[in-house]
Every structure is written in structure tokens, then in C-alpha cells.
C-alpha positions as CSV (number, residue, x, y, z in Angstrom):
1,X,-192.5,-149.0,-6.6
2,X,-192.3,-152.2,-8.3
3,X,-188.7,-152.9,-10.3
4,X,-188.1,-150.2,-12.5
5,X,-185.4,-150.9,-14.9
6,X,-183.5,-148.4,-16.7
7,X,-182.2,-148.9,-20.0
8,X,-178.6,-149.6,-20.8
9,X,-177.9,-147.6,-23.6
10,X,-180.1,-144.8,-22.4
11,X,-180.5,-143.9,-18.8
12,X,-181.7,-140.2,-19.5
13,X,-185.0,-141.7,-18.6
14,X,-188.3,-139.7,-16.8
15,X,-189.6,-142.2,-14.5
16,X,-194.0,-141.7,-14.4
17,X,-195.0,-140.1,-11.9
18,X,-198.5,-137.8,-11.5
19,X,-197.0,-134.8,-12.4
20,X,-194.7,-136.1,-15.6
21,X,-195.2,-138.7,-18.5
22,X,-192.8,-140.7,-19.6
23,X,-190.5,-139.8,-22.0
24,X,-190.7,-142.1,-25.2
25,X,-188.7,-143.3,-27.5
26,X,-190.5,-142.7,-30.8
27,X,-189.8,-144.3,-33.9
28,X,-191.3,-143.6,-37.5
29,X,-194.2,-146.1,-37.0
30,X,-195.0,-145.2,-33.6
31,X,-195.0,-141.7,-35.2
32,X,-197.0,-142.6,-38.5
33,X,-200.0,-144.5,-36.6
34,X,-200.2,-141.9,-33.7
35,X,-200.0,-145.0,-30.9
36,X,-198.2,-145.8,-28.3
37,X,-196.8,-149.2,-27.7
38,X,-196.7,-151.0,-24.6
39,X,-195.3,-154.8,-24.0
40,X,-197.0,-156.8,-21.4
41,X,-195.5,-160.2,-20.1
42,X,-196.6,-162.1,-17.2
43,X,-195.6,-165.2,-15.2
44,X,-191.8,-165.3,-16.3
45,X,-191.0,-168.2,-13.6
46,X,-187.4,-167.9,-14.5
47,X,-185.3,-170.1,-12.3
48,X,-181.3,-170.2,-12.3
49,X,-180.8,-172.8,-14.2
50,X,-181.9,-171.3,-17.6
51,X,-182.5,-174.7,-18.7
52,X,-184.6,-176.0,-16.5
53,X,-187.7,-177.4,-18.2
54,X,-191.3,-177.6,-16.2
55,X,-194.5,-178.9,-17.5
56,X,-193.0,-179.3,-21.2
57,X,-191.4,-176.1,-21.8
58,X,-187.6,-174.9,-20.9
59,X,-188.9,-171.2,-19.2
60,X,-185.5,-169.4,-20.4
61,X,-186.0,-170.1,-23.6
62,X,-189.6,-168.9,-23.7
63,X,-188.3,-165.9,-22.4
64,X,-185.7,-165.2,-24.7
65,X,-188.3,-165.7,-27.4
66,X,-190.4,-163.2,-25.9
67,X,-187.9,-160.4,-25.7
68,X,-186.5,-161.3,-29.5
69,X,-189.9,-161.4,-30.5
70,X,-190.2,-157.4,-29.0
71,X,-187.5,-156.8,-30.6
72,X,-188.6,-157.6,-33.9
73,X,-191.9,-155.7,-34.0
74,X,-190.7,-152.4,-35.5
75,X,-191.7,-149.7,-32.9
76,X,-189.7,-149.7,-29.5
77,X,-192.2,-149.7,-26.9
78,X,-192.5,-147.2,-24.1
79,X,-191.8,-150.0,-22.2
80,X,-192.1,-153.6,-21.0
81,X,-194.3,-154.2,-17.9
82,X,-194.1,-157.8,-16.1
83,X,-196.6,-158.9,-14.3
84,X,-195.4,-160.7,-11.4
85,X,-194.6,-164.3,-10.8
86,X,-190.8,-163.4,-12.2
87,X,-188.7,-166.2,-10.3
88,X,-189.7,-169.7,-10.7
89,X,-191.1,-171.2,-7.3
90,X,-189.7,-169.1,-4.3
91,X,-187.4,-166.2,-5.4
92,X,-183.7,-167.7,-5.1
93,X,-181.3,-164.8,-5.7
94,X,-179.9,-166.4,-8.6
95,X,-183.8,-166.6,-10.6
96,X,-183.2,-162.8,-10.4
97,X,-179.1,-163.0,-11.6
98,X,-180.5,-165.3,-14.7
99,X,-183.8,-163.2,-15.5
100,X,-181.7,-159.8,-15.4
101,X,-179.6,-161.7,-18.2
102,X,-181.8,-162.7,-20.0
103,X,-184.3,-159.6,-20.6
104,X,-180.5,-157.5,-21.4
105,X,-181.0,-157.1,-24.9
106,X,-184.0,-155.4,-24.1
107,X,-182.4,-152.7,-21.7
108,X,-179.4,-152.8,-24.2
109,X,-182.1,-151.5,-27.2
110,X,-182.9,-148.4,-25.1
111,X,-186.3,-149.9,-23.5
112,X,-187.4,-149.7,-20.3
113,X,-188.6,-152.7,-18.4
114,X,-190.9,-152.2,-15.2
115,X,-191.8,-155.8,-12.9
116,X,-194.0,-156.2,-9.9
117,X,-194.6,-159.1,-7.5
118,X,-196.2,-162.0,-7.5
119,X,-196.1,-165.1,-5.0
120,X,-193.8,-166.7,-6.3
121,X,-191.1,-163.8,-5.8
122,X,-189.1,-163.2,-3.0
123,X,-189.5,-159.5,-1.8
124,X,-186.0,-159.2,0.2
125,X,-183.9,-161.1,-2.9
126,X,-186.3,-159.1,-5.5
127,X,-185.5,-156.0,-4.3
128,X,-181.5,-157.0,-3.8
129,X,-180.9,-158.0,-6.9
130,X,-182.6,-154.9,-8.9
131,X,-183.7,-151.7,-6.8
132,X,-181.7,-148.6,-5.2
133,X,-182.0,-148.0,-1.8
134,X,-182.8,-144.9,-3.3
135,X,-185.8,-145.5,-5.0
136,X,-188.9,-143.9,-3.1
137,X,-191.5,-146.4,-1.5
138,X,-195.0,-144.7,-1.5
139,X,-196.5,-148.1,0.8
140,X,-194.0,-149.4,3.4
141,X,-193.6,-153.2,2.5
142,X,-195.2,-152.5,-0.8
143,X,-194.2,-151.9,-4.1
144,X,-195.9,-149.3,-6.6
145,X,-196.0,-147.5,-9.4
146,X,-197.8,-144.7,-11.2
147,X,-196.2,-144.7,-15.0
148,X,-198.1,-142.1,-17.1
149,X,-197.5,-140.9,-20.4
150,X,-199.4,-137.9,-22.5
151,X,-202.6,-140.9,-23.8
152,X,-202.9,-142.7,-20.3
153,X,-201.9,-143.8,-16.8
154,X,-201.1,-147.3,-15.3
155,X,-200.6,-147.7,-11.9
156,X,-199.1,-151.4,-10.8
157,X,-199.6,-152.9,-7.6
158,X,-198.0,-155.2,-5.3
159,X,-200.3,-158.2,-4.1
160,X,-197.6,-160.5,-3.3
161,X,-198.8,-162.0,0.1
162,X,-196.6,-165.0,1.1
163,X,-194.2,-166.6,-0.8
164,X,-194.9,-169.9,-2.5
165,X,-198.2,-169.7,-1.3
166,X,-201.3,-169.2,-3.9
167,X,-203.7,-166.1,-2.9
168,X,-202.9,-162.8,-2.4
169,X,-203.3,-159.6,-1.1
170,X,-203.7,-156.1,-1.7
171,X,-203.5,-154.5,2.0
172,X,-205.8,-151.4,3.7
173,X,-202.7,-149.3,3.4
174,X,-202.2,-150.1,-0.4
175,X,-205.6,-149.8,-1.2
176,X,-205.6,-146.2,0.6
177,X,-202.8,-145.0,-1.7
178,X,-204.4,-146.6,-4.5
179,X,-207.2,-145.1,-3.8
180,X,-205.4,-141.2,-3.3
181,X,-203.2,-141.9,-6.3
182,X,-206.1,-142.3,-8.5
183,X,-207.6,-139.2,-6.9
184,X,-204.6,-137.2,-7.8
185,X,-203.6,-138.5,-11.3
186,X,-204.3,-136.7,-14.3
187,X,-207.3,-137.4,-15.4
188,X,-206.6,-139.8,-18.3
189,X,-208.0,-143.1,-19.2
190,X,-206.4,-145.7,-16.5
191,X,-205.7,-148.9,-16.3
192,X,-204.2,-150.9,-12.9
193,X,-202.3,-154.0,-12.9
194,X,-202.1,-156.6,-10.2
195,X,-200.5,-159.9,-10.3
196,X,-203.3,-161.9,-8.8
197,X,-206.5,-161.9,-10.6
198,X,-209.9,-160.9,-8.8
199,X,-211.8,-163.7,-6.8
200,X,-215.3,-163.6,-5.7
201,X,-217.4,-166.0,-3.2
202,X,-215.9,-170.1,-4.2
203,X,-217.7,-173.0,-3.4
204,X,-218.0,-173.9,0.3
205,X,-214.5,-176.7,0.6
206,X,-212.5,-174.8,-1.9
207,X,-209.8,-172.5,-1.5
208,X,-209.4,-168.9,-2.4
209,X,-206.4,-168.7,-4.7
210,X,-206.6,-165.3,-6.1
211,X,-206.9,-162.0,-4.8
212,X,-208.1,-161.7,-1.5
213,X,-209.5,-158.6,-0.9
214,X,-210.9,-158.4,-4.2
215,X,-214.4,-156.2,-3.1
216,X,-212.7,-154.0,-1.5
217,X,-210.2,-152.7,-4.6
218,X,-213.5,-152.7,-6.5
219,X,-214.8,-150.5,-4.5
220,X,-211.8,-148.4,-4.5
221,X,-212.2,-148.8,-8.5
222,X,-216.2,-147.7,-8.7
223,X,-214.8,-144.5,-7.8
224,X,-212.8,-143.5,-10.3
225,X,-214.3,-143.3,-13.7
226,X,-211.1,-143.2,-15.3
227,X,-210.0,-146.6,-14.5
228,X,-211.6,-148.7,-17.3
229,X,-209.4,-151.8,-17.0
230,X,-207.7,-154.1,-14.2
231,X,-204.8,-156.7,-15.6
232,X,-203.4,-159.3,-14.2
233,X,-202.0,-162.6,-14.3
234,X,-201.5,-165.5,-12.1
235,X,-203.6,-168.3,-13.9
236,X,-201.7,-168.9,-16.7
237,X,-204.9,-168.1,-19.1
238,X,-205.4,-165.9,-22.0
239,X,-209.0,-164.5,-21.1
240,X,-210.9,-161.2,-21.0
241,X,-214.1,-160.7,-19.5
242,X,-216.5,-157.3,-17.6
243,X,-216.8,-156.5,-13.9
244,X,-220.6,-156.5,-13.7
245,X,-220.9,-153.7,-11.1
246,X,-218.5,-151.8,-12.5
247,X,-218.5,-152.1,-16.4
248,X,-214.2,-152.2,-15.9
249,X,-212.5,-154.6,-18.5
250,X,-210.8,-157.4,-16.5
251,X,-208.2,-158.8,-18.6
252,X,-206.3,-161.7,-17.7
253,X,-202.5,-162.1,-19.5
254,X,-201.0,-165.3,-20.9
255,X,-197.7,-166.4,-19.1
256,X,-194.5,-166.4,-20.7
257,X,-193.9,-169.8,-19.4
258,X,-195.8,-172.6,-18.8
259,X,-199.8,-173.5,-18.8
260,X,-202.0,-175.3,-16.9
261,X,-204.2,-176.6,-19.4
262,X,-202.3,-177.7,-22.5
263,X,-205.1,-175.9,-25.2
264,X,-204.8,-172.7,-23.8
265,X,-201.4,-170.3,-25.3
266,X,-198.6,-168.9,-23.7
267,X,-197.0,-165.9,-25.2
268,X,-196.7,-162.1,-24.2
269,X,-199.4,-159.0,-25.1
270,X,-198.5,-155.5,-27.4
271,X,-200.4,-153.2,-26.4
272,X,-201.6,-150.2,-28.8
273,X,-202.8,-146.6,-27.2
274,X,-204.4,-143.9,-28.7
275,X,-206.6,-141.2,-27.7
276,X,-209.9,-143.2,-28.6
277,X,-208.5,-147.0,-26.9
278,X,-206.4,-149.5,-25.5
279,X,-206.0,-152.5,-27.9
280,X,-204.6,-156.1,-26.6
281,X,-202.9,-158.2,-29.2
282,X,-202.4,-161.7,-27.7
283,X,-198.5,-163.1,-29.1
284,X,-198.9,-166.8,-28.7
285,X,-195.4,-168.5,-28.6
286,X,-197.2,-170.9,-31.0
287,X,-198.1,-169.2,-34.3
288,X,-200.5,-171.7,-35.4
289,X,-202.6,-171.6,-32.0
290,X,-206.1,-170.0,-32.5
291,X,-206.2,-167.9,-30.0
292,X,-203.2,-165.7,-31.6
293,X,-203.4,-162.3,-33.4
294,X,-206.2,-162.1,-30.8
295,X,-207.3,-158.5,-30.0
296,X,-209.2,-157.1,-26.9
297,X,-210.2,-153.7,-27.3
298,X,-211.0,-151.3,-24.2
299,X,-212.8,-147.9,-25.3
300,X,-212.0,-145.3,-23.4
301,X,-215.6,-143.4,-24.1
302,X,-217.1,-146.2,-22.4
């Protein structure tokens, strides 16, 4: 499973599973407007040093922001998935020791926080520095999740491939339990989350840099109705688009830290469930940027 996080101040905590949903922590809001709330982050690149600044911006600090900014919003969220991409540039043990500090006041306010992979994690210091031995491991080599509450299901992947270097990869074996997992899960509207985003056919000379075997967990995905979005992050851009051949929303998360093209925002996602949707609100770190208060909406009729 990818890092799971318990809560400081509350570790009487059901982890999802296919046979259980979450237990949340409901507030009046959450209560008055019948949602659920979700927090999505992605591309933390936390390094040691909490200080240390790359491409214009000091990545602990944008962090810290982040998490305050949760903190802030009035309805504690069922929980706070990151999306891969958590250490800086090649998953030193201490990115881990300094990330752990800094999401505290989250885990400290009752919230669970759940991470997966990217490639610029380590797997071996990952896992060190915040799993049991006794946490179960559905794909050897592999870490997954199914976390499912009484609206929906998510179910994060691992596509971490090799360290520091750019594409990724999703595995027969993964795909297989993705593919059974989805079989088996209650049948709610779903949504899957991968660090790497979905690459088809590039130019003859280029480079692949995202997912691999991107066909192939489509066609795993055409199967199961239920799934109407795939997440991920891994570019650094704030962008939502469809999967022609299979009508699923493909939505692509900010990062908390840095971008690669100055005009585009970095920030985190709340996410609102109900019985009818799934509703994206972008949180760009800058305020004034016009891409923020941005919504995505993914219907689950459709």
C-alpha cells in the first residue's frame, strides 16, 4: 500500500479497504452540505534542508503553506492523499525525516495523510522512514491502496520505476491487481491515482517521460464503468482534459513546489464528494493567479 499515515491524536482509524469505508471525521459543515472532503497534493519535492530553494521557491515553505492552508478551510477532510514525487531529487532518508515534520500538524489535527511513489522517491528509504513491516503488500515491490468511504472508492497506484529517472511504470502484476481490485470493489463511482501522467505515441527522437504502459491501464480502465477519473501528477501543471476512448476524466494536479513554466500555479486541490460528483477546486499558492478558485467537475451519471 502506499504510505498510510495515522493521525496523532487519533489512531482509532479504519484503514479502506473493499469491504469497509473509512471512518470520517465529520464536522458541522461537512455535515450541513452533505460532502465529503478530500485534500490532494502532489509533487512535494521536500529535501532535508527545509530551506533549500529551487527554481524560485523554498519547497518547505510551500509546503507548510499547504498544510496551514488545510487547516484553515473549516471541514477536516477524510484525508490528505499525496501524489508522489515526495522527496526532492532521489529519496535521501532525511527528505523523508523533514517532510514527516513538516505535514505534523496535519496528523496532530486528527487527519489522515495517505502518499504514493513517484520517481523521485526512494522505495527502500520511503518505506523506512514511514511504514510497518506489518502493513500488508497486495503487489510484491509495489505499493497500493484501495481507500473507500460510503460516496466513492480511490484506489492509488505505485508507478515509481527508477529513481531519478523520468518515465514510469505501472507493471503486468500491478495492472492484474488493479484490474481484480476494481472487479471486487463496491460498486461506487471510482477514481485511480497514479503519479505519472498517461503518455501516448511522441514524436519519432523524443523521449517518453510519462507513463509507460499507459494502453494497457486503459484498457484495464474500459472495463470498469465505475472508474470515471485517473489523477496524477508529475508535470507540474494544473490541467484537465477526456480520454477519447474511454470518456474517463484525466486530471492532472498542480505541485506543491515548483513549476516548470513560470505562468502556470502551484498549490494543492480540495476535493468535494457527493452522491451526484466529484468537484476539483484548484488552491493556487498565489491568490491573485487566474487559474485559482478553479473547479473541475466529474459527474458520476456520466
Amino acid at each position: 500500500m502506499p504510505i498510510t499515515l495515522p493521525s496523532i491524536s487519533r489512531r482509532r482509524w479504519i484503514k479502506g479497504s473493499l469491504a469497509a469505508a473509512l471512518a470520517p471525521v465529520w464536522s458541522k459543515a461537512q455535515e450541513a452540505d452533505n460532502a465529503e472532503t478530500w485534500v490532494l497534493f502532489s509533487d512535494t519535492h521536500i529535501a532535508a534542508d527545509k530551506t533549500l530553494e529551487v527554481r524560485g521557491v523554498i519547497m518547505g515553505e510551500n509546503l507548510s503553506r499547504c498544510v496551514n492552508q488545510v487547516l484553515k478551510i473549516g471541514q477536516k477532510p477524510f484525508g490528505v492523499l499525496i501524489n508522489g514525487d515526495v522527496a526532492y531529487l532521489d529519496g535521501q532518508q532525511g527528505d523523508y525525516d523533514t517532510f514527516l515534520n513538516l505535514i505534523s500538524p496535519l496528523r496532530e489535527s486528527a487527519v489522515q495523510v495517505h502518499c504514493t511513489l513517484g520517481n523521485h522517491d526512494d522505495r527502500k528509504n520511503f518505506i523506512a522512514a514511514m511504514t510497518s513491516p506489518q502493513d500488508p503488500r497486495p503487489v510484491e515491490g509495489r505499493h497500493v491502496e484501495v481507500l473507500s468511504s460510503a460516496t466513492m472508492n480511490w484506489v492509488l497506484l505505485d508507478s515509481l520505476l527508477e529513481i531519478n529517472k523520468t518515465p514510469g511504470q505501472l507493471g503486468e502484476a500491478q495492472l492484474g491487481w488493479l484490474d481484480r481490485t476494481l472487479s471486487a470493489a463496491a460498486d461506487k463511482p471510482t477514481v485511480v491515482m497514479s503519479h505519472h501522467n498517461p503518455q501516448g505515441p511522441v514524436p519519432e527522437g523524443k523521449k517518453l517521460t510519462g507513463l509507460l504502459d499507459s494502453d494497457a491501464l486503459f484498457t484495464v480502465l474500459a472495463k470498469h464503468k465505475k472508474v470515471k477519473a485517473l489523477i496524477y501528477g508529475h508535470t507540474h501543471t494544473w490541467e484537465h482534459q477526456m480520454h477519447d476512448a474511454t470518456g474517463i476524466h484525466l486530471i492532472n494536479l498542480p505541485p506543491v513546489a515548483y513549476v516548470f513554466n513560470q505562468a502556470r500555479p502551484n498549490g494543492w486541490v480540495i476535493a468535494k464528494v457527493t452522491a451526484e460528483k466529484l468537484e476539483l477546486e484548484l488552491r493556487a499558492l498565489n491568490p491573485a493567479h487566474e487559474k485559482h478558485g478553479e473547479k473541475i467537475v466529474v459527474s458520476w451519471a456520466a
